[in-house]
ROVEX-162198 format. One record per residue: x, y, z of N, C-alpha, C, O in turn. Coordinates in steps of 0.001 Angstrom, whole numbers, plus 524288, in hexadecimal, padded with zeros to 5 digits. Layout:
N
XYZXYZXYZXYZ
...
//
This chain:
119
619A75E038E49EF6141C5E17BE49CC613965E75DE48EC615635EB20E4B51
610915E6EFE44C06103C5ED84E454060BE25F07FE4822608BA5EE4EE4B06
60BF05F51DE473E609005F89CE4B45603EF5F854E49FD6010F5F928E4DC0
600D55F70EE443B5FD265F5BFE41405FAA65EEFEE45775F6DC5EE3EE4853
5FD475ECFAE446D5FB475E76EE471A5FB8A5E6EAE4C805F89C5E39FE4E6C
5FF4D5EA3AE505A5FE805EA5FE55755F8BB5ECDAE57A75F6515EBE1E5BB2
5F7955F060E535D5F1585F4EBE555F5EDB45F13BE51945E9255F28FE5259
5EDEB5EDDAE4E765EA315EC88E4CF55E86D5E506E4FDF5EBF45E240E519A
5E4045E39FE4FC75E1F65E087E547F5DE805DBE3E50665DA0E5DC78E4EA8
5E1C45D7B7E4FAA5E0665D53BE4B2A5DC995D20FE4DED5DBF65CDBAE4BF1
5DA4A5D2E5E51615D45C5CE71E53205D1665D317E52D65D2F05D7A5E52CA
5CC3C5D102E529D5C7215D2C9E523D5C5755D1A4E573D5C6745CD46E58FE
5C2675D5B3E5A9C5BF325D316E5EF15BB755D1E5E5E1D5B9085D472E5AD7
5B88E5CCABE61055B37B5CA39E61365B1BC5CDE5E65D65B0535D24FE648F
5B1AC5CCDAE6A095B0325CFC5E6DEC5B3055D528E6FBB5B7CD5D5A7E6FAE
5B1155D758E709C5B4AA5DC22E74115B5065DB58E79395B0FD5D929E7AAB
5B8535DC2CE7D305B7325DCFDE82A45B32D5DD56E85475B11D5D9F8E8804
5B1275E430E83FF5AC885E4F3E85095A83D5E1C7E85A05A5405E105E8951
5A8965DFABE80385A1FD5DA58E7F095A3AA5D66BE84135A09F5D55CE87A5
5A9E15D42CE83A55A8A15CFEEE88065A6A35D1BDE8DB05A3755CF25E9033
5A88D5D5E0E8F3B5A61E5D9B7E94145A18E5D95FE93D05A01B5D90DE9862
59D5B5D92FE90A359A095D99BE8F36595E95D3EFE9064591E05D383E92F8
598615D0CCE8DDF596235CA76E8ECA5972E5CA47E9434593F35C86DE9740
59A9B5CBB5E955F59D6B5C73DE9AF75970D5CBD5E9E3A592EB5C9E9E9FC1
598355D0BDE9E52593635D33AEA09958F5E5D1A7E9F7E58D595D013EA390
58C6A5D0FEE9BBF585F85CC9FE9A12587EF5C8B9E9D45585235C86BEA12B
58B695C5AFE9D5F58BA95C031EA0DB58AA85C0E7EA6E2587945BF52EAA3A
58D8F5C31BEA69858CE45C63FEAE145871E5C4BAEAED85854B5C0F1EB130
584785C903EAC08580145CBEDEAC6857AA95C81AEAD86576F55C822EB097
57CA45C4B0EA8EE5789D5C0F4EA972578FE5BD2AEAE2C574FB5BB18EAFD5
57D485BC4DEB02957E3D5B9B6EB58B57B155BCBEEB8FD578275B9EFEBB92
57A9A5C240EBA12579D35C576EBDCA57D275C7E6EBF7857BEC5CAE4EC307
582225C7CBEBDF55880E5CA58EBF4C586A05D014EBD20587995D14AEB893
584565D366EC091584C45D945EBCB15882E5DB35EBE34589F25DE69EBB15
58B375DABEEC36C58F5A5DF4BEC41A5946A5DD81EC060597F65E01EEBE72
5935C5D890EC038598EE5D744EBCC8596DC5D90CEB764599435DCDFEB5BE
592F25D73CEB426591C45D996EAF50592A95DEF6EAF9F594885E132EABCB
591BD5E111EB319592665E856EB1DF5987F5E8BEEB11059A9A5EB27EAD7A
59A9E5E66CEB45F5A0CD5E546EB4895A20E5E7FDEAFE45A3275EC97EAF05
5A17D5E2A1EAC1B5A2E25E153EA73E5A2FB5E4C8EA2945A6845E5ADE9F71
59B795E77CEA3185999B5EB9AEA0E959E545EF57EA2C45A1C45F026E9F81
59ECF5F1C6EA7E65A3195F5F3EA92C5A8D15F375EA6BC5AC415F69CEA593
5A9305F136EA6715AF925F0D7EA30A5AF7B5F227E9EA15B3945F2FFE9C42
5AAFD5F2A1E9C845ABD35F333E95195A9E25FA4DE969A5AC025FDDCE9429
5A6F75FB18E99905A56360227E9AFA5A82460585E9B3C5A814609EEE9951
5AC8660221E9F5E5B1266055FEA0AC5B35560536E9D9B5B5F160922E9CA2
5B3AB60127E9A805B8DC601ACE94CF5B7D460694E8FE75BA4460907E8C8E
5B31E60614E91DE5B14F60BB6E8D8C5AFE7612B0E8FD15AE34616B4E8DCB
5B1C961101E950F5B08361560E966E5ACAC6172BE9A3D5AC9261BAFE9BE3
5A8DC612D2E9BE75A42161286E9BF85A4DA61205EA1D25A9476103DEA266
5A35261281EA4FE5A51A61102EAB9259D3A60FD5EAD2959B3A60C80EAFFE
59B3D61332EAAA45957E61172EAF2B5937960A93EB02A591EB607B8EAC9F
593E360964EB48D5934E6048EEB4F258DC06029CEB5CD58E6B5FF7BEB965
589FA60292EB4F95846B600DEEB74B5831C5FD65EBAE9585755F933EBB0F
57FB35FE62EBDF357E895FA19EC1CD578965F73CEC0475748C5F9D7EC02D
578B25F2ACEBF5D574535EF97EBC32571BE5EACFEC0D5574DC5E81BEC34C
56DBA5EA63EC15E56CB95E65EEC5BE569B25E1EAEC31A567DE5DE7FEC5F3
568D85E196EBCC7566775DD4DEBB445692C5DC09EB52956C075DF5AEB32C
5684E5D841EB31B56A295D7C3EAD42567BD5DB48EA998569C95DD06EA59B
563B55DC13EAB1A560CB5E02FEA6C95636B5E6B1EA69E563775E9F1EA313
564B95E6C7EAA13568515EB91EAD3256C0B5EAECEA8D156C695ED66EA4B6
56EEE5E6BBEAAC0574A25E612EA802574A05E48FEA36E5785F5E644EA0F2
571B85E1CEEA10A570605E1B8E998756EE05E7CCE981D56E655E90AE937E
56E385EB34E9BD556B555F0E7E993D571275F55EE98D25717E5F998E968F
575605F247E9C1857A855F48BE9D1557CEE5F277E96FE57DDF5F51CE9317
57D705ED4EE97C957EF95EA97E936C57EA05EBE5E8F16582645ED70E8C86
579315EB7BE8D16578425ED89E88B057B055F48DE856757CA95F5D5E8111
57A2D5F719E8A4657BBC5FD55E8B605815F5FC3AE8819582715FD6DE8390
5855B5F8D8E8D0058A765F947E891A58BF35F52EE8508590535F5D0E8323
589185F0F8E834058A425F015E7F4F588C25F1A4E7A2558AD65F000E7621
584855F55AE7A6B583D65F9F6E77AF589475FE98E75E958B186005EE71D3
58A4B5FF15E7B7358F8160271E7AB9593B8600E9E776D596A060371E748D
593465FAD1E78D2597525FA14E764C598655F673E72B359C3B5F3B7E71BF
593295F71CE706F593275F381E6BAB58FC85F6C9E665B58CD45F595E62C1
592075FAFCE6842590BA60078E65E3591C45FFF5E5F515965360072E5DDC
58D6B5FEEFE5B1D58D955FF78E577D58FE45F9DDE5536593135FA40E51A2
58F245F70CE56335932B5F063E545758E485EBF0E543A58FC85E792E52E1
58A615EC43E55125856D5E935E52F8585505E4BAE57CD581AB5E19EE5762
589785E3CEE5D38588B15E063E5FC2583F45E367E618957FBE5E29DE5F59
584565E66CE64F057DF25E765E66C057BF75E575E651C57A9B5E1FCE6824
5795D5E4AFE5F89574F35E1D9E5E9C575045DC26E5E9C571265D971E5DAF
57A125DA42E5FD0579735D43BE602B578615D47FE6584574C15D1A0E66D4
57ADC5D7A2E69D5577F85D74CE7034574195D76BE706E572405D3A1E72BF
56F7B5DC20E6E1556B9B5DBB1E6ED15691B5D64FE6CCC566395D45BE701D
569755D3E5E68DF568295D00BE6657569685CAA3E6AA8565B75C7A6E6B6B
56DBC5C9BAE6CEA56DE85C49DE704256B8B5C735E743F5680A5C431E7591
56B375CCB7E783F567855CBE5E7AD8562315CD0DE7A4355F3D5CCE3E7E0E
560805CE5DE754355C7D5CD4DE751155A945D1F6E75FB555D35D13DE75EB
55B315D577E76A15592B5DB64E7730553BD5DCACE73D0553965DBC5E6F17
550A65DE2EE75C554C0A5E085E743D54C9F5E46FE718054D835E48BE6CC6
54BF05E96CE75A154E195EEC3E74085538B5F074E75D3556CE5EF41E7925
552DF5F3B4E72185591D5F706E71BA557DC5FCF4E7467554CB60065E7308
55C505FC90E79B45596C602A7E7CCB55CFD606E3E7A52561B06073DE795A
5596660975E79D255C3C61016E799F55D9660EB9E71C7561DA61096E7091
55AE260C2BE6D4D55ABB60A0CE6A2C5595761014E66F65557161295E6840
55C8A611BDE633F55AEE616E5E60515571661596E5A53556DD6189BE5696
554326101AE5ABF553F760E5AE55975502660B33E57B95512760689E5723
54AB660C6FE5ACA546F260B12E5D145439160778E590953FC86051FE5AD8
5446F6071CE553F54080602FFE531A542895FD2CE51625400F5F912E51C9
5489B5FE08E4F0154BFB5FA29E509354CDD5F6C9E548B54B685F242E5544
5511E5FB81E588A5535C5F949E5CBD54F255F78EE604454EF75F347E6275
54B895FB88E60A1546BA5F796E6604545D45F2EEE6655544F25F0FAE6AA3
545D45F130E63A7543585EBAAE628C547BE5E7D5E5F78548715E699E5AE0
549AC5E6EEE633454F395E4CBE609454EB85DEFBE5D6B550945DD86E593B
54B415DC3DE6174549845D6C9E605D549BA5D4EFE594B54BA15D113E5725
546DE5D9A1E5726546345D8ECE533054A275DA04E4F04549265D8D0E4A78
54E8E5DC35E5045550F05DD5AE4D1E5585F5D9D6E4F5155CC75DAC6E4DA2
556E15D6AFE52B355BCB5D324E510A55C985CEAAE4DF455F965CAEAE4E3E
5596A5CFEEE4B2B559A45CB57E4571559345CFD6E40C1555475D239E3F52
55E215D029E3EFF55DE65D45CE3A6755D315D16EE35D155DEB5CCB2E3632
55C0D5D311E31FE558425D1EAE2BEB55D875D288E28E0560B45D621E288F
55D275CC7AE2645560C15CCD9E218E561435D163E1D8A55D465D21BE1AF3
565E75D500E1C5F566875D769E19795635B5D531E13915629F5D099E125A
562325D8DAE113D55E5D5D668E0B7B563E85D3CCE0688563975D08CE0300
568785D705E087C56CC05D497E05F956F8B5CF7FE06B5572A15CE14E034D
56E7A5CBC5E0C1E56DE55C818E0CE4568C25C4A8E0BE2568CB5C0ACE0E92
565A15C509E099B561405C321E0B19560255C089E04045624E5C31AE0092
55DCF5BD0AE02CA55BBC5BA94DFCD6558685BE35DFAE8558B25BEFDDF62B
5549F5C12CDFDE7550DF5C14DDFC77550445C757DFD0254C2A5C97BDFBB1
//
């Protein structure tokens, strides 16, 4: 085997770590398990460096954590917008593109390119 094929990693990941940290925390959450959801959240924090742990006493709390790092870390890769889209997000906070992002509702059904389209 050469040194070329030992460093190179012939699967593709579907999930990363992180994301499953991530689900298994929404699952918690929605039970009412927040100290364990924060858990979860803190394992992927610490893996980056990140140590502040929050203390959340409701789901709305902890979807406002949630959201925070899967932002972080879904930094530039277009899942964000499928999160916001299954949950359904209204607005987008702290959104630099206020006429867009505010109003999200309306814009998770994007418009056929005119190069796909007959007409």
């Amino acid at each position: 085997e050469s040194y070329v094929e030992a460093v190179e990693n012939p699967m593709i990941p579907i999930f990363r770590l992180s994301e499953v940290f991530q689900i298994l925390a929404e699952v918690e959450a929605l039970d009412g398990n927040f100290d364990i959801a924060l858990d979860y959240l803190a394992e992927v924090r610490n893996a980056r460096g990140a140590y502040r742990v929050p203390s959340v006493s409701d789901y709305q709390q902890f979807m406002t954590e949630y959201m925070l790092e899967a932002r972080k870390e879904n930094l530039c890769e277009g899942r964000t917008f499928f999160l916001y889209k299954r949950l359904n997000v209204e607005n987008v906070e702290n959104s630099s593109k206020p006429g867009f992002y505010r109003n999200m509702r309306e814009g998770y059904v994007l418009p056929i390119p005119n190069s796909e389209s007959p007409f």
